[in-house]
C-alpha positions in Angstrom: 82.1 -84.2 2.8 78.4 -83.9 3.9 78.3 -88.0 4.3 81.4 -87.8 6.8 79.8 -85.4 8.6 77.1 -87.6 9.6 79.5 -90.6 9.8 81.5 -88.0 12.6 77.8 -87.2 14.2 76.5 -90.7 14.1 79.5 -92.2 15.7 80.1 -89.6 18.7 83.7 -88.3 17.3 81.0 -85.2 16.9 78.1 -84.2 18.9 74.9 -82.1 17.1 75.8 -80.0 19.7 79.1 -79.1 18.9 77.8 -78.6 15.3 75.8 -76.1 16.2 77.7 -74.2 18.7 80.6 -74.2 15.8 78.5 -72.5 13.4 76.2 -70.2 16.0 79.7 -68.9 16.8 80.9 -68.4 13.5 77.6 -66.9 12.3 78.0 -64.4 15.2 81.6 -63.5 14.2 81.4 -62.9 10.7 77.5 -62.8 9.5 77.4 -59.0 10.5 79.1 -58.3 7.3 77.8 -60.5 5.2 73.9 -60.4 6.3 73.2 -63.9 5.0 70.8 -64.3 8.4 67.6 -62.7 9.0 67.1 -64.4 11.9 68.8 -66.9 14.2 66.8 -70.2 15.5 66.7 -69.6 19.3 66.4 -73.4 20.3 69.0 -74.3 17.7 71.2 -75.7 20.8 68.1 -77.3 23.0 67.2 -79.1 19.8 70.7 -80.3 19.0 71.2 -81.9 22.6 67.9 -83.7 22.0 68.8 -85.2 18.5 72.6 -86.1 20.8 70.3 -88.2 23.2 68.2 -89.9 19.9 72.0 -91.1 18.5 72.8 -92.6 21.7 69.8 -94.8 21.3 70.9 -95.3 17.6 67.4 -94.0 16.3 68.2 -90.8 14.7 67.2 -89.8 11.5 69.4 -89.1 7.9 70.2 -85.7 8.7 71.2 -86.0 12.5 72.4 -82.9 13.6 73.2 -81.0 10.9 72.3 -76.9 10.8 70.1 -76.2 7.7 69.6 -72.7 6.7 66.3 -71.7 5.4 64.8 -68.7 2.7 62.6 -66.2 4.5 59.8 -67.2 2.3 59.2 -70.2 3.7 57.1 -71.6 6.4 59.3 -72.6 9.9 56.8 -72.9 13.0 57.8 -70.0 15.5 60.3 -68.3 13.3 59.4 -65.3 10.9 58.7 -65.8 7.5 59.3 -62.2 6.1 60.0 -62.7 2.9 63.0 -60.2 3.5 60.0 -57.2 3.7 58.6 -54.7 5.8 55.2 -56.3 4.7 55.8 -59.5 6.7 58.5 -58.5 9.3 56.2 -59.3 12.2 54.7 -62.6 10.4 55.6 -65.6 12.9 54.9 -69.1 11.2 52.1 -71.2 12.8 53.2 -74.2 11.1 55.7 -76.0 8.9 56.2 -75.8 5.5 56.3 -79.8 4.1 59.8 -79.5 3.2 60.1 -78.9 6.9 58.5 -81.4 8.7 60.2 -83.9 6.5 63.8 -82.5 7.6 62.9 -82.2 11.2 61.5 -86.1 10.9 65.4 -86.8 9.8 66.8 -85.0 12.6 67.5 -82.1 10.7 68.2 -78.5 12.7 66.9 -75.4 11.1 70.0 -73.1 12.1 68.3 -69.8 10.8 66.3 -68.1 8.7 68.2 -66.4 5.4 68.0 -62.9 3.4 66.9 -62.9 0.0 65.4 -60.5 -2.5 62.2 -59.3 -1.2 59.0 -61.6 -1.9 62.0 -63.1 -4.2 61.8 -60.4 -6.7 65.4 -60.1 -7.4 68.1 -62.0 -9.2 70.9 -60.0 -7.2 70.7 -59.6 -3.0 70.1 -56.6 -3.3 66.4 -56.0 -3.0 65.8 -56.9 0.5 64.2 -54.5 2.9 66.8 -55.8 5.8 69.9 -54.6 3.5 71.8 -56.7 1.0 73.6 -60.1 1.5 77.3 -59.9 0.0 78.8 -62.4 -1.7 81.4 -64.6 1.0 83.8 -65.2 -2.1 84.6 -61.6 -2.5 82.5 -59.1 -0.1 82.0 -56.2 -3.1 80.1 -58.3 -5.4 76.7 -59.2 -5.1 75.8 -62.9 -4.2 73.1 -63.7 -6.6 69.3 -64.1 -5.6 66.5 -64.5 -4.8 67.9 -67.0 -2.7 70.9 -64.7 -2.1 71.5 -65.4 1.9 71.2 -69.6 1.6 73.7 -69.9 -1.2 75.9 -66.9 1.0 75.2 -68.6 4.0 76.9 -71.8 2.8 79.5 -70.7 1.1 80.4 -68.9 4.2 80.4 -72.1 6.0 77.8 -71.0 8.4 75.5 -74.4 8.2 75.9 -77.7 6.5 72.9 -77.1 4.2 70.4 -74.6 3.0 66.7 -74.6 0.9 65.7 -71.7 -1.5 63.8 -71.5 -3.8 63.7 -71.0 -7.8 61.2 -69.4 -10.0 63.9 -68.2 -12.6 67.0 -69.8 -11.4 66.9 -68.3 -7.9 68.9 -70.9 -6.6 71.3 -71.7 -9.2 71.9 -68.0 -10.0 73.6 -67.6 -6.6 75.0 -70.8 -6.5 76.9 -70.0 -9.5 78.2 -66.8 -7.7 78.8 -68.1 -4.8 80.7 -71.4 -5.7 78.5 -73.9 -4.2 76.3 -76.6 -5.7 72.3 -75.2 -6.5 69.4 -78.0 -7.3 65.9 -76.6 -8.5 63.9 -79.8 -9.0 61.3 -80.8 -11.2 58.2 -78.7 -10.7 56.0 -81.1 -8.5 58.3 -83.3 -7.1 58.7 -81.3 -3.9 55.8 -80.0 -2.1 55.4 -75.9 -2.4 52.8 -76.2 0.7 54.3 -73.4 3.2 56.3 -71.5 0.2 55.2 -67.9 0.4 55.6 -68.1 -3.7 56.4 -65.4 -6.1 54.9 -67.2 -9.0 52.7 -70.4 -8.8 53.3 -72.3 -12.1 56.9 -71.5 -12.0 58.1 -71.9 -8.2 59.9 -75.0 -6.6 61.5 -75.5 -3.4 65.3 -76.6 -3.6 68.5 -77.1 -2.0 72.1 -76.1 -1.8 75.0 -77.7 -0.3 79.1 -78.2 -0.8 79.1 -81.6 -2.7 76.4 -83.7 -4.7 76.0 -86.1 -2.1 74.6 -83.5 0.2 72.3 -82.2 -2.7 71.0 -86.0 -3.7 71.0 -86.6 0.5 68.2 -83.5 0.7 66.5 -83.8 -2.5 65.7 -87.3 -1.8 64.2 -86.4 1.8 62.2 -83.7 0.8 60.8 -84.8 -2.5 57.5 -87.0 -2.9 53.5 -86.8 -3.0 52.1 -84.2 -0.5 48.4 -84.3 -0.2 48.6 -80.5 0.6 50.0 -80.0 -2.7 47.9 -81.3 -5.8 50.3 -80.1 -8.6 53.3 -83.2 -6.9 53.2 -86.7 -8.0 55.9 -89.5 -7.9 57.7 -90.0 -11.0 58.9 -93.4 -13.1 62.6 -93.3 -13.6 63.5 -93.4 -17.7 66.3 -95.7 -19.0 70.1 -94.0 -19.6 71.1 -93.4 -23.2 74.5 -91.8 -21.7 74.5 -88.8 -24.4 74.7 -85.4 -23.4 73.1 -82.6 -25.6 74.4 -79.1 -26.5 71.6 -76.6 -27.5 73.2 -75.0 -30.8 73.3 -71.4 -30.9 73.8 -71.2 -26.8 76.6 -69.2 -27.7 74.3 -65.7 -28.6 73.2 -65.7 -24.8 76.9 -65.8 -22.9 77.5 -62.1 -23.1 80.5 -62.9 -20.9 83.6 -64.4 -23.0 85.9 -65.8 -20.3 82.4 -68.0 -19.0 82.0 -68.8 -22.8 85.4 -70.4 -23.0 85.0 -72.1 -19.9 81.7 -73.5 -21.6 83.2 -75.0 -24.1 86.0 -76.4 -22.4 83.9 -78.6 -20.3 82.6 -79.7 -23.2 85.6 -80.9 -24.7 86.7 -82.3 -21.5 83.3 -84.3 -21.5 83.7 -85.9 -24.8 86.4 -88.0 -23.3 84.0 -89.5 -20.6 80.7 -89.8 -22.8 78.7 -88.8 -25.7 77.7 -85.2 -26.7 74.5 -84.7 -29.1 74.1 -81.0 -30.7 70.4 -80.4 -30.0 67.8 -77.6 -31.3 65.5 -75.8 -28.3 64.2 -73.4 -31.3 62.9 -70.6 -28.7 65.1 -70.5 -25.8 66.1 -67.2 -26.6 62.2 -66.1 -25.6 63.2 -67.4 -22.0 62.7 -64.2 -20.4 60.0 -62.6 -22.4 57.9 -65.7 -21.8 58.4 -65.8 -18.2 58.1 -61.9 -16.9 54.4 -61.7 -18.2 53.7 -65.1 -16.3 55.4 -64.1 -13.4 53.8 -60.5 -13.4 50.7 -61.4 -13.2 50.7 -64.7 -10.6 52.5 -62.2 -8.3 49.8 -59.4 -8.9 47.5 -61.9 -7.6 49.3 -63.7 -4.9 49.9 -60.2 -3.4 46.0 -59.6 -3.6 46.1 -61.6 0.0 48.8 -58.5 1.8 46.2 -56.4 2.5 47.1 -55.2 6.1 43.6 -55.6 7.5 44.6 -59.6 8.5 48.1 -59.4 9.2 50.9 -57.9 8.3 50.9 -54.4 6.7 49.7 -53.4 3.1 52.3 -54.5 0.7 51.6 -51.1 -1.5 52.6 -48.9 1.3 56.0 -50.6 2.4 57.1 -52.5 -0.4 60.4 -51.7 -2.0 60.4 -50.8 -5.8 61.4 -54.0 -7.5 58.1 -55.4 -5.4 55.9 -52.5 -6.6 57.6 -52.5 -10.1 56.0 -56.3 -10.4 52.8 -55.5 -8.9 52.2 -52.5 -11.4 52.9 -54.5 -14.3 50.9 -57.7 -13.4 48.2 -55.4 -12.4 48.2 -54.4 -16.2 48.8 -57.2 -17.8 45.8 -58.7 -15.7 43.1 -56.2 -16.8 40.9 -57.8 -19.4 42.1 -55.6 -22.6 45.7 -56.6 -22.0 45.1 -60.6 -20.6 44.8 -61.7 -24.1 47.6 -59.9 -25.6 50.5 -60.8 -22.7 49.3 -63.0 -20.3 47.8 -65.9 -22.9 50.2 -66.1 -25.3 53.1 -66.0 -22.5 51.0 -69.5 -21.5 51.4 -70.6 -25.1 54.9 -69.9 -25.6 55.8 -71.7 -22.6 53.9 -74.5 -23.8 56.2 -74.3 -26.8 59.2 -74.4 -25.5 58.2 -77.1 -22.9 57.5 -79.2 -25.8 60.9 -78.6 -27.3 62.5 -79.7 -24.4 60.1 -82.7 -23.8 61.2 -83.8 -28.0 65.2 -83.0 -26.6 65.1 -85.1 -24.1 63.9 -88.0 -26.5 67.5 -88.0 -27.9 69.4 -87.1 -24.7 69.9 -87.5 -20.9 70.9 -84.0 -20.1 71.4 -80.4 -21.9 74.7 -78.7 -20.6 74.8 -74.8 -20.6 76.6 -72.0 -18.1 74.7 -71.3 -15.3 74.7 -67.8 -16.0 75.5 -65.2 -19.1 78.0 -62.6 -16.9 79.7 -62.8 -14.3 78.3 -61.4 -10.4 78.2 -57.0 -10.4 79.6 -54.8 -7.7 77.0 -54.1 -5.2 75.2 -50.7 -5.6 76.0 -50.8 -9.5 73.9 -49.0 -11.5 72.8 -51.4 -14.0 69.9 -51.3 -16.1 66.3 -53.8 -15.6 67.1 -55.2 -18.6 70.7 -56.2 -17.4 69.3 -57.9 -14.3 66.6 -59.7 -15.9 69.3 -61.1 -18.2 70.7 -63.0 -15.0 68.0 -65.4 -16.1 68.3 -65.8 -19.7 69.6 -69.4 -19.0 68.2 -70.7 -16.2 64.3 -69.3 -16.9 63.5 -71.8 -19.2 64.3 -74.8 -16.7 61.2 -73.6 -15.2 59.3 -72.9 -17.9 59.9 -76.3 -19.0 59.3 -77.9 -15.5 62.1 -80.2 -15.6 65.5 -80.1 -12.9 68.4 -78.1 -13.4 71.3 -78.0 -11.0 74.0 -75.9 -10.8 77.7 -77.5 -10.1 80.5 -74.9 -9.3 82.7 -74.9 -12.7 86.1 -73.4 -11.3 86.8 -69.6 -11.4 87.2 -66.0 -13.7 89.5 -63.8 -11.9 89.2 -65.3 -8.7 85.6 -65.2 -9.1 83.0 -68.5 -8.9 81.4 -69.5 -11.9 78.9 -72.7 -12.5 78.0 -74.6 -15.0 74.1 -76.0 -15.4 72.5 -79.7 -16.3 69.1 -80.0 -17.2 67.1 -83.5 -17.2 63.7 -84.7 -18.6 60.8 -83.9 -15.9 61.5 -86.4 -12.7 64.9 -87.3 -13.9 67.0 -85.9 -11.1 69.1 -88.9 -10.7 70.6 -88.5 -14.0 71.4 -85.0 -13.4 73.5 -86.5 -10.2 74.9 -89.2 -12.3 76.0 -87.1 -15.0 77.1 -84.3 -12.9 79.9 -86.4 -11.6 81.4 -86.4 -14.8 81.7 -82.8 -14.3 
């Protein structure tokens, strides 16, 4: 779909223009509801006209015209990156994020700026301080998050494609629930410079979009070395064994039956087209334990910097209580009685299970599991910390790990979209795309 789009754009049957004008319209019809925007790219048109002049010339770049929608938290020069908070809300960019200038080099058009949970601490929508995005596939439930408004935003069919970003499975999480396709590559293959992150050893910029080609189209634009970030490196592409791993015991974490039985029918349909491997990952079931201490105390520290005396306002006064519930904890988790007890062994257990997955992958091209355990809630449901942290449960150790995961929309329970994940060895992205079309 995404490829004809260009095709349409690159051979005049549509201007960028157009584009643009069709989704600024339906954004302005319908995005009151569903609050995927934050804020709306002013120049959005001017910009468009521009690229329409570069493909009369026949020089424009791979992504020539198309809207791409963007999470709050990162960098877009002269739009706001608030991080969907009343810390930030005034916070204009100065510069571009990598991830940007390499879209904008391809003629890409940065439509808008999207909601998400605030400073992405969230796994629902809901946490934002500029009210919650709902989901587009049925307006009561919640969309997923962090990167709630990019994966709404999309499904909504207000922009051709959309970043986020995943630190737990903050893209595929609401890719899942809103039925589109969610990539969170390998940790260092896409530059985090201008990613206002919520946890640096987890965090990685990603995409969404409608089909794989779209995903593969902006994973392969944004990805590469980036001198402002040291942790991302170019990676050496391993050979195929064309087998397909199942993590036994899987089962204990899918507290939702109907997306159990959708599991493993996709596995059976699979072992018509290729071969499946059961395979042992001995502590995924410490997914979340292992990452909440990590993530507690990176964000303790990264929040050291909203001070209010710089810019912005003091992120202890104004912060919502998801925000303040993560600083308090990494605050004493950090202190020098506790570091020992939480913080290091978190480090060693994800060092664990990395190695697990690194011994997996040995055996196997890619590990198939849901996306996520239960189904999306109602919004405003009164549900339990625990209960949202468990969103995670599969896609948390992804991250922990390093290696890509992508969600792929896997059909529907009670009219409600569900996905179903891939992960790959560490740089491997290609053979989650190649194996995802099996799916």
């Amino acid at each position: 779909m995404i490829l004809e789009k260009i095709e349409q754009i690159k051979s005049g049957k549509l201007s960028a223009e157009q584009n643009i004008k069709s989704f600024l319209q339906k954004i302005k019809r319908e995005d009151e509801e569903i609050n995927s925007f934050l804020e709306i790219n002013e120049n959005a048109i001017k910009q468009a006209k521009e690229i329409d002049k570069k493909i009369e010339k026949g020089k424009a770049g791979k992504l020539a015209g198309l809207a791409i929608a963007v999470k709050a938290n990162i960098n877009c020069l002269g739009l706001t990156a608030s991080c969907a908070s009343k810390t930030l809300e005034n916070y204009t960019s100065s510069y571009d994020a990598t991830v940007i200038e390499k879209i904008k080099q391809e003629d890409g058009i940065i439509i808008g700026i999207t909601n998400m949970d605030e400073f992405a601490s969230g796994s629902s929508g809901e946490t934002s301080a500029f009210h919650p995005t709902k989901n587009p596939k049925n307006k009561q439930l919640i969309p997923g998050g962090s990167s709630s408004g990019s994966a709404a935003a999309l499904s909504a069919d207000f922009c051709d494609l959309a970043l986020g970003s995943d630190t737990a499975g903050s893209i595929r999480n609401p890719a899942s629930h809103c039925g589109v396709y969610g990539l969170k590559p390998s940790y260092g293959s896409v530059s985090r410079y201008g990613l206002i992150d919520l946890s640096m050893s987890l965090d990685q910029i990603g995409c969404f979009a409608n089909d794989l080609e779209g995903i593969s189209l902006v994973f392969n634009i944004i990805k590469g070395k980036d001198e402002k970030d040291t942790t991302t490196k170019e990676f050496e592409k391993e050979k195929d064994k064309n087998i397909i791993g199942i993590i036994k015991g899987i089962e204990n974490l899918i507290t939702n039956k109907e997306i159990l039985k959708l599991y493993k029918e996709k596995i059976q349909e699979l072992k018509n087209k290729t071969k499946i491997k059961e395979i042992e990952i001995k502590h995924i079931d410490l997914a979340v334990q292992t990452y909440y201490p990590l993530m507690y105390v990176e964000f303790f520290s990264a929040t050291r910097r909203f001070h209010g005396r710089i810019y912005g306002k003091k992120i202890e006064d104004v912060a919502g209580p998801e925000v303040l519930r993560r600083i308090l904890a990494g605050g004493e988790i950090a202190k020098a009685e506790f570091s020992g007890q939480y913080y290091k062994k978190a480090l060693i257990v994800k060092q664990i299970i990395k190695k697990e997955f690194e011994n997996a992958f040995k055996k196997v091209d890619c590990i198939l599991l849901p996306t996520v355990p239960k189904l999306p809630h109602k919004l405003k449901s009164s549900i339990s910390i625990e209960e949202m942290y468990a969103y995670d449960a599969l896609t948390a150790p992804a991250n922990l790990a390093e290696i890509p995961a992508i969600s792929i929309p896997a059909g529907e329970i009670n009219k409600i979209p569900t996905g179903i994940q891939l992960f790959a060895g560490k740089g491997q992205e290609e053979k989650l795309f190649k194996l995802a079309k099996l799916i």
